[in-house]
C-alpha positions in Angstrom: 37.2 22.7 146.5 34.0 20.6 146.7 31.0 21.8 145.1 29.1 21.9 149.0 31.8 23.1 150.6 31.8 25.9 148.1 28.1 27.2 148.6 28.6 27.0 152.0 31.8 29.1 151.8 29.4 31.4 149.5 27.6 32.6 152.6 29.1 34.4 155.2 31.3 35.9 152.0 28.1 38.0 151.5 28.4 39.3 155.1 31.5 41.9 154.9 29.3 44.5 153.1 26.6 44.2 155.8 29.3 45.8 158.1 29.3 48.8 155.5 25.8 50.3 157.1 25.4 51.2 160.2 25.7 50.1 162.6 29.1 49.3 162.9 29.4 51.5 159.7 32.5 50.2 159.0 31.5 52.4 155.8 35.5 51.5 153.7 34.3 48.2 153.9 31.7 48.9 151.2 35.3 49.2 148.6 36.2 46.0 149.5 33.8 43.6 151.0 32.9 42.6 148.0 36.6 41.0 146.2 35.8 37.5 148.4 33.1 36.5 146.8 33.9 37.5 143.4 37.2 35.9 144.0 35.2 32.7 144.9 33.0 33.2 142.0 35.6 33.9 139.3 37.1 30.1 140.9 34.0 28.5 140.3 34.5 25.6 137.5 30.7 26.9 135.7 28.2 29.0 134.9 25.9 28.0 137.2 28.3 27.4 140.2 29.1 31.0 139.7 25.4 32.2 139.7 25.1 29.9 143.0 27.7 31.1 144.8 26.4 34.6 143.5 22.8 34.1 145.2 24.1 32.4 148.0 26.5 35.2 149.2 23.1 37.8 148.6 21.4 35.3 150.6 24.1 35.8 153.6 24.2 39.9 153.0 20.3 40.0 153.2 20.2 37.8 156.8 23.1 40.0 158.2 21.7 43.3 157.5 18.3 42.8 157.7 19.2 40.6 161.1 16.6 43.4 163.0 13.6 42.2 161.7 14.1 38.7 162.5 11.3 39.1 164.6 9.0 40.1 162.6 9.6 37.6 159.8 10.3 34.5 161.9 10.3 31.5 159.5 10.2 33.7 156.3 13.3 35.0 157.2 15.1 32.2 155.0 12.7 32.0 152.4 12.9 35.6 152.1 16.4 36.2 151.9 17.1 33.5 149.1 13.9 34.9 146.7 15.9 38.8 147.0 19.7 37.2 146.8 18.1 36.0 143.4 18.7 39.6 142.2 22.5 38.5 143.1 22.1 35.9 140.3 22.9 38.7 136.9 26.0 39.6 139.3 27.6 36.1 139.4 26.9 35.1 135.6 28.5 38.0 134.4 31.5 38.3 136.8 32.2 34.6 136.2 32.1 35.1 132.3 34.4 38.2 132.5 36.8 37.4 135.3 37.9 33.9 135.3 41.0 32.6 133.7 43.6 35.6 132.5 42.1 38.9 132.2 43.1 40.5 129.1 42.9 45.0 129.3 39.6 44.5 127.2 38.1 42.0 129.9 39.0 44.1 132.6 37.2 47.3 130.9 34.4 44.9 129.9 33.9 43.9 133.3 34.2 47.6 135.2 31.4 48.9 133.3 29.1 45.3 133.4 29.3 43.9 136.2 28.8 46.9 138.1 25.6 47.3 135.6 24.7 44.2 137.0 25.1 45.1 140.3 23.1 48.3 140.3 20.3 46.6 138.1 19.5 44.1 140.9 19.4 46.6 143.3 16.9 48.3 141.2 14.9 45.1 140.9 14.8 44.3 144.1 13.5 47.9 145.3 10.3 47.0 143.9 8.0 47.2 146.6 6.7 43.9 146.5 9.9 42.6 147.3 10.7 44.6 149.9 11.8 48.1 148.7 15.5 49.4 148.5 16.8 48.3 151.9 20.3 47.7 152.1 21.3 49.5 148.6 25.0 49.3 148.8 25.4 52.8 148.1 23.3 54.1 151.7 26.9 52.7 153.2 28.4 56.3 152.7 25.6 58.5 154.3 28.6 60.1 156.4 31.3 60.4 153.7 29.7 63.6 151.9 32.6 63.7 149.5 31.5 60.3 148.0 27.8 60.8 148.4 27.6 64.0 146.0 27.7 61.4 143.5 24.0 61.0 144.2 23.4 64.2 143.4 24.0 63.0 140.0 22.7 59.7 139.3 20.9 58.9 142.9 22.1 55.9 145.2 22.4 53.8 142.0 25.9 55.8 141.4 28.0 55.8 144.5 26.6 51.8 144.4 28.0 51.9 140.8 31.3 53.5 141.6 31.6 50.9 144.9 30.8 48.0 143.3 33.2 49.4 140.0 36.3 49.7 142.8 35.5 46.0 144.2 35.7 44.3 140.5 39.0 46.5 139.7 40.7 45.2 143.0 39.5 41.4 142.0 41.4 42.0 138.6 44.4 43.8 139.8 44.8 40.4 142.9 43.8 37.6 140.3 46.7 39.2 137.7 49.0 39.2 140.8 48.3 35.6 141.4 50.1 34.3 138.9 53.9 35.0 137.2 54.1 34.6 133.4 56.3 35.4 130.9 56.5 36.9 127.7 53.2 38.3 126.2 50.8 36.8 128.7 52.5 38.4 131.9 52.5 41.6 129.8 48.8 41.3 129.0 48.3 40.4 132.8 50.1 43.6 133.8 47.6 45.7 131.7 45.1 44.8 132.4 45.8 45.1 136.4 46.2 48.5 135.7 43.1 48.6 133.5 41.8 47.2 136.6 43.5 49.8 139.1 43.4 52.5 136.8 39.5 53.5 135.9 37.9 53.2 139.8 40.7 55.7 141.0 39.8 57.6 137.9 36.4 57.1 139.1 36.7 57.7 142.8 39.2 60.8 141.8 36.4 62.4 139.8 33.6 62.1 142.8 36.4 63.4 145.2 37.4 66.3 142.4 33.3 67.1 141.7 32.0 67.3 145.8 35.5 69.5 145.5 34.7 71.9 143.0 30.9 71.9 143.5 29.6 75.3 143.8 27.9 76.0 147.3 24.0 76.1 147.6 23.0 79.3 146.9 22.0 81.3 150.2 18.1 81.3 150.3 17.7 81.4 154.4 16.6 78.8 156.8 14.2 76.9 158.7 14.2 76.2 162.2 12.8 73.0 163.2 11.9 71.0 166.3 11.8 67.3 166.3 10.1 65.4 169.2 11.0 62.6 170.5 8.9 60.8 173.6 10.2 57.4 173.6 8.5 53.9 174.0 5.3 54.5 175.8 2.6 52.0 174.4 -0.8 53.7 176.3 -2.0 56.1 173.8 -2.7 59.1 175.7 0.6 59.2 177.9 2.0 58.9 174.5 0.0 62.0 173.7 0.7 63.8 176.8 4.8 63.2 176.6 4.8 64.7 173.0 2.7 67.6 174.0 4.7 68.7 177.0 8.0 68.2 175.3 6.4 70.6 172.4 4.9 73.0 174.9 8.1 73.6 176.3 9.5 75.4 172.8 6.8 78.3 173.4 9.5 81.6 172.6 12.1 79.0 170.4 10.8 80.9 167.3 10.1 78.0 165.1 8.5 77.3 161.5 7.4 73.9 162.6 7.5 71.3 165.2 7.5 67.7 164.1 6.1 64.3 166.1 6.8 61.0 165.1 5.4 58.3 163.8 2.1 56.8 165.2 2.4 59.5 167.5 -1.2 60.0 168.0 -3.1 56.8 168.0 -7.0 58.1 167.4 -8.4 59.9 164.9 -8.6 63.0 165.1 -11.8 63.9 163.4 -13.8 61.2 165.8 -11.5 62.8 168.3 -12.0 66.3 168.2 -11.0 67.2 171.7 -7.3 66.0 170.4 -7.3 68.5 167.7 -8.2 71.3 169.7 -5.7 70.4 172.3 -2.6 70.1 169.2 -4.3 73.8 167.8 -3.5 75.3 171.4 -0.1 74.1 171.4 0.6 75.4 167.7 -0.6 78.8 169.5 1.2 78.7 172.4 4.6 77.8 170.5 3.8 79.9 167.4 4.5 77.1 165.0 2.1 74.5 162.7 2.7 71.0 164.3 3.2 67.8 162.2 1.6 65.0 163.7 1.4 61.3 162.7 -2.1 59.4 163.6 -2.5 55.5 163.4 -5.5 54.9 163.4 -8.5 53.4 162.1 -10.5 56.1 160.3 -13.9 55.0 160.5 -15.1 52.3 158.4 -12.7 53.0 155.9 -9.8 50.4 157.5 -6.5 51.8 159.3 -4.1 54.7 158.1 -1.0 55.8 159.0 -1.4 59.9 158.1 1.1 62.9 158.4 -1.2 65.6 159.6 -0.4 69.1 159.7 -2.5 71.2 162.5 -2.1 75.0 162.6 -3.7 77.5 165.2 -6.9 77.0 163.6 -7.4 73.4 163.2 -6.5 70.6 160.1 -4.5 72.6 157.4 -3.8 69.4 155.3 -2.5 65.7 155.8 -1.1 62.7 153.8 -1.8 59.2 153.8 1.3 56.8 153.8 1.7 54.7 150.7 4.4 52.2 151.4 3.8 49.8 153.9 6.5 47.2 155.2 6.0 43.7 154.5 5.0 41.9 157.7 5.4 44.8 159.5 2.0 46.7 158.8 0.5 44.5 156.4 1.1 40.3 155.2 2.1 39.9 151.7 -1.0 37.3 150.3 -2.9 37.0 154.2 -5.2 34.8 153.4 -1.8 32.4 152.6 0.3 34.0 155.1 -1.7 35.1 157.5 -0.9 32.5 160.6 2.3 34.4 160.8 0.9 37.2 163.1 0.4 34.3 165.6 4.1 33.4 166.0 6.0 36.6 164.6 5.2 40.2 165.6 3.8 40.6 161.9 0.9 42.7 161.7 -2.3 41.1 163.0 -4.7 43.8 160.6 -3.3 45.6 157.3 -2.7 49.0 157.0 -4.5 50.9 154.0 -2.3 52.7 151.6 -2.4 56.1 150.3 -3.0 57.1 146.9 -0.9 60.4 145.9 2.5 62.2 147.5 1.4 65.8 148.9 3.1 69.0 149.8 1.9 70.6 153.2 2.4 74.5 153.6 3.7 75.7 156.9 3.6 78.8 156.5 6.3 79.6 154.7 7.6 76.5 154.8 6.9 73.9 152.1 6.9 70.7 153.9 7.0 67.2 151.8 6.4 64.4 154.3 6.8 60.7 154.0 6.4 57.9 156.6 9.3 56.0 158.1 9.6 53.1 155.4 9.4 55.4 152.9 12.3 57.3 153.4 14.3 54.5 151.9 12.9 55.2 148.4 14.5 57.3 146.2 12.4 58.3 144.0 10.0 59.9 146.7 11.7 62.4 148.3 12.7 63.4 144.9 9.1 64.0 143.6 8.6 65.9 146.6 11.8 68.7 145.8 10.4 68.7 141.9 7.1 69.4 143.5 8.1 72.5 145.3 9.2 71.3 149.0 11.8 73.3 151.0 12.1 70.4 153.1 11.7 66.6 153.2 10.1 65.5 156.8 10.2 61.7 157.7 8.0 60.8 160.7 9.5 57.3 162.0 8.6 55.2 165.1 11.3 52.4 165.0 9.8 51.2 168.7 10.2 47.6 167.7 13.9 47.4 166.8 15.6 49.5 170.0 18.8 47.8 170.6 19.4 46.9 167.1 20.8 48.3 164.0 17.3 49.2 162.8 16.9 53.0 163.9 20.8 53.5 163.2 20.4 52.2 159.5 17.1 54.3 158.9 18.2 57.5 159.9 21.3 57.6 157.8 19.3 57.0 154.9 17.9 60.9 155.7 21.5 61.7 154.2 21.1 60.2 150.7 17.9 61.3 150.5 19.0 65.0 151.1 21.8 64.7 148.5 19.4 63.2 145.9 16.6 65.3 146.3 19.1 68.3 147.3 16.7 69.5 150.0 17.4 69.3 153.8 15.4 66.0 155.6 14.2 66.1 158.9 13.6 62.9 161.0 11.5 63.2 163.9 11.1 59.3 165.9 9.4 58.7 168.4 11.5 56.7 170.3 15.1 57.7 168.2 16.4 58.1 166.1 15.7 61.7 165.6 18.2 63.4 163.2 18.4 66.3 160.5 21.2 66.6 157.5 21.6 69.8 155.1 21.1 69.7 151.1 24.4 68.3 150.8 24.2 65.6 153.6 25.9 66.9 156.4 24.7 66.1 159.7 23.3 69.1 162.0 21.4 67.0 164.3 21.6 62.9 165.9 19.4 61.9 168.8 19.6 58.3 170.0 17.0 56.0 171.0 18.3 56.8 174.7 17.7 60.5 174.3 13.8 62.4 175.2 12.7 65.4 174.3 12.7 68.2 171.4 15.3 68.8 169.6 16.0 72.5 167.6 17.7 72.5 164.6 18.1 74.8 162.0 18.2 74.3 158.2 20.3 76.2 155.7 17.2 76.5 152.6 18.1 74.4 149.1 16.4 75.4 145.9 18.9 73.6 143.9 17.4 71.1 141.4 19.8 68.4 141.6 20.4 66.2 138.2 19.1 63.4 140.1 15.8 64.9 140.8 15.3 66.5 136.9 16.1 63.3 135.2 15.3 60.2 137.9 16.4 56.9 137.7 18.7 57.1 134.6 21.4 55.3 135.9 20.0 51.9 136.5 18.1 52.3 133.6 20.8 52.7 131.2 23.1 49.7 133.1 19.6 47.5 131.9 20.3 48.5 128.7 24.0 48.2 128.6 23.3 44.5 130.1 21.1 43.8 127.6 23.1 44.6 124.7 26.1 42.8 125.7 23.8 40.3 125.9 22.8 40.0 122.7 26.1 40.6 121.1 27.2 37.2 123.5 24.5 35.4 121.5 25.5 36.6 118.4 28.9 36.1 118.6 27.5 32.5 119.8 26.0 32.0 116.4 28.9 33.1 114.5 31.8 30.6 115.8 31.7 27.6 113.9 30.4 24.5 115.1 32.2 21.1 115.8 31.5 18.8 113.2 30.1 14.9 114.2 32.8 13.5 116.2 35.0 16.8 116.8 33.4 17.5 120.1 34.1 13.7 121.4 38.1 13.8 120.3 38.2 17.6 121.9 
C-alpha cells in the first residue's frame, strides 16, 4: 500500500466512532469502531506513518461528529480538525510500537493498559478550553447504557473511554494473531497472547457489568419536581418572552420546586429592565415556584453576559455568569486575527464576557447548581457543583442554530454522564429542544425534541451520594499521564543499554 493511498485510507477510518453518539447512536460501535484504524496503523512500515495515519483518522472523527457546526466554523473547519486529531498523535506512536509484527502475552498486556492511557490522555488534552473543550469524549457514546456508564461514577468519562478504547486494542490483538498460522512456539505465543488480548477487556467489561449490578441503590432522600420550558425558535425577544411565560403560567396548581427557561431565554437585562422582573416575580407567585431564567444580554457598559438568574416572588434571589464560551460560537479565538470570520460564518459578530466563579442558587429547598449549555460537556463542573452542596445540576441550553442536526441530540445525552459523575440528577431545559432530565444514576425520566413546545414536569428522585468521581476528580487521566510517561522513559533507557553497531556493522546489517 502506497504511502498516499494510506493517509487517505486513514480518514474516513476515524469516522465509525462518530456513529457511537448520537445521533444515530449506534452506541456498540464505540467497542469496535476503533480495530480499522489501529489495524491500518499497526500495518504502517514506521513510526511516523503510524502517528500520520493516527492524526489523520482524529482528523476524520473530529469533521464527522462535529459535522453540525460546519456553519459556524466555515473555513476553520479543516484547520481545526487536524490541530485536535494532533491529540491522536500519542495513540498512533504507541499502538504502532506495541502492536505490529507478533504480539507476544507481555505486548498484548503492555498495550491494554498504554494505549488506552494514551487514548484517554489526549482526550484530556484536548478538553482544554482553548481547544475546544471535551466534545466528542469517546466515553459520552454510552449515555443510554447505564450498566456501562456507572463506570463514571468511579473515574468520570475518562473510564468507560478507558475500558472502550481497552476492548478496541484487545480485539486488534486477538484478529492480528488470527491472521497468521505458525507453528511450534511462535503460534503458541500468538495464541496467548490472543487471549491476553480477549481475556482482560471481558474481565474489564464483566467487572463494570458485575459493579452497576451490585451497586447499592441511592439512598431514599425525597424528590424534586421540576418544569422545564421549552418555547422553540422565536428570534423577536419579547414573543420569546411572552411564549415562555404562558407556557410557565399554565403550571399554576403543578406543585413545583422550580420551573426552568432556557438558554438566552430573556434577551434584556433585567435590572435596566425592571418591568421584566416584576412580570417573572408574578409568575413565580402565581405558580408557587422560584423560576430560573437565562438573560443574554449586554449588562451595561460592562460588555455581554450570558447569566442563569434565579427570580423568586420577591424579585432577584441570585444568578450566575457563564464561564465557558464556544469558540466561534459566542466569542473568536485571537479576533483581531480571526475576526473577518463573522462576515462569512455565523461566528459571533461581538464576544461574550465570561464569568468568574461556579455558584449554588437556593430554591427553596432545593439547591440548584446551574451551568450554561456548553458547559455541560465539562466534567469537572458539574462535579464542583455536587461537592458544593447542589441537589441538582440544571443546564439552561438554546441549541437554535443546529435544529435538524445531531447538535441538540449529542448535548442532551451528555446530561447523563454528568449525572452519573457528579451522582446528582441534571435537568435540561432548551429553548427550542432538546429538553430532557436523567436520575443520579443516568436513567432517563424525561426527552423532548426540538419539534415538541411547552413545559414539561418531571420529577427527581434526590442524590446525596458522593460519588468517587466527585471526591477525588480527574485521577484517571492523570495517572494514564504518568503511566505514559514512565514507559517512556524506561523505552529510552532500555535505548541506551542495547549495544551499538560498531563502524561498518550497520552498512552489512
Amino acid at each position: 500500500m502506497s504511502r498516499w493511498v494510506r493517509r487517505g485510507l486513514a480518514v474516513p477510518l476515524g469516522v465509525p466512532l462518530a456513529l457511537a453518539f448520537p445521533r444515530p447512536s449506534l452506541w456498540w460501535l464505540a467497542f469496535v469502531g476503533l480495530v480499522p484504524l489501529l489495524a491500518l496503523v499497526r500495518a504502517a512500515p514506521s513510526r511516523r506513518e503510524a502517528a500520520v495515519a493516527a492524526w489523520l483518522g482524529g482528523a476524520g472523527f473530529f469533521l464527522a461528529v462535529d459535522s453540525f457546526l460546519l456553519r459556524q466554523v466555515g473555513p476553520f473547519a479543516l484547520p481545526l480538525a487536524l490541530v485536535v486529531g494532533a491529540c491522536w498523535l500519542p495513540l498512533g506512536l504507541v499502538a504502532w510500537g506495541l502492536l505490529r509484527g507478533p504480539v507476544s502475552p507481555m505486548r498484548a498486556l503492555a498495550a491494554l493498559v498504554l494505549v488506552p492511557s494514551a487514548w484517554v490522555a489526549g482526550e484530556f488534552v484536548r478538553a482544554w478550553p482553548a481547544l475546544g473543550g471535551p466534545w466528542g469524549l469517546l466515553g459520552a457514546t454510552q449515555w443510554n447504557q447505564p450498566a456501562v456508564l456507572t463506570l463514571a461514577s468511579v473515574g468520570g468519562v475518562w473510564a468507560v473511554s478507558f475500558l472502550l478504547a481497552a476492548v478496541n486494542v484487545g480485539l486488534t490483538v486477538a484478529l492480528a494473531s488470527a491472521a497468521r498460522s505458525d507453528s511450534g512456539g511462535l503460534a503458541v505465543d500468538r495464541a496467548r497472547g490472543r487471549l491476553v488480548g480477549l481475556g482482560l477487556p471481558l474481565v474489564l467489561v464483566a467487572g463494570t457489568l458485575a459493579y452497576a449490578a451490585v451497586r447499592p441503590a441511592p439512598d431514599a432522600a425525597g424528590t424534586m419536581r421540576v418544569a422545564l420550558v421549552q418555547p422553540g425558535v422565536i428570534d423577536d425577544v419579547e414573543q420569546r418572552f411572552q411564549a415562555s411565560l404562558a407556557a410557565t403560567l399554565g403550571l399554576a396548581g403543578d406543585r413545583l420546586d422550580l420551573v426552568v427557561w432556557g438558554e438566552s431565554s430573556i434577551g434584556r437585562d433585567l435590572d435596566q429592565h425592571p418591568a421584566d422582573l416584576a412580570r417573572l416575580s408574578a409568575a413565580a407567585r402565581t405558580v408557587g415556584a422560584p423560576l430560573l431564567v437565562n438573560v443574554d444580554a449586554e449588562r451595561g457598559a460592562g460588555g455581554i453576559y450570558k447569566s442563569s438568574v434565579l427570580v423568586g416572588p420577591d424579585g432577584r434571589e441570585g444568578s450566575y455568569d457563564k464561564m465557558r464560551l464556544v469558540p466561534f460560537g459566542e466569542y473568536i479565538p485571537l479576533r483581531p486575527l480571526f475576526g473577518w470570520a463573522a462576515r462569512i460564518t455565523d461566528a459571533a459578530a461581538t464576544d461574550r464576557r465570561r464569568g468568574r466563579r461556579l455558584e449554588v442558587l437556593h430554591a427553596g429547598p432545593v439547591a440548584v447548581g446551574p451551568v450554561v449549555c456548553f458547559e455541560s460537556a465539562f466534567p469537572d463542573l458539574a462535579r464542583t457543583l455536587a461537592r458544593r452542596g447542589a441537589d441538582l445540576v440544571v443546564v439552561q441550553s438554546a441549541t437554535t442554530t443546529f435544529q435538524r442536526t445531531w447538535g441538540p441530540d449529542q448535548h442532551a445525552s451528555l446530561a447523563a454522564v454528568r449525572a452519573v459523575e457528579a451522582g446528582r440528577p441534571v435537568a435540561q431545559a432548551a429553548l427550542s429542544g432538546i429538553s430532557a432530565a436523567f436520575d443520579a444514576r443516568g436513567h432517563r425520566l424525561a426527552w423532548r425534541p426540538t419539534s415538541w413546545r411547552g413545559a414539561a414536569v418531571v420529577t427527581l428522585p434526590r442524590s446525596t451520594e458522593i460519588t468517587p468521581y466527585a471526591r477525588f476528580g480527574d485521577w484517571l487521566p492523570l495517572a494514564c499521564g504518568l503511566v505514559l510517561a514512565v514507559a517512556a522513559l524506561g523505552a529510552v533507557a532500555e535505548g541506551r543499554r542495547l549495544p551499538r553497531p560498531r563502524h561498518g556493522e550497520a552498512l552489512r546489517s
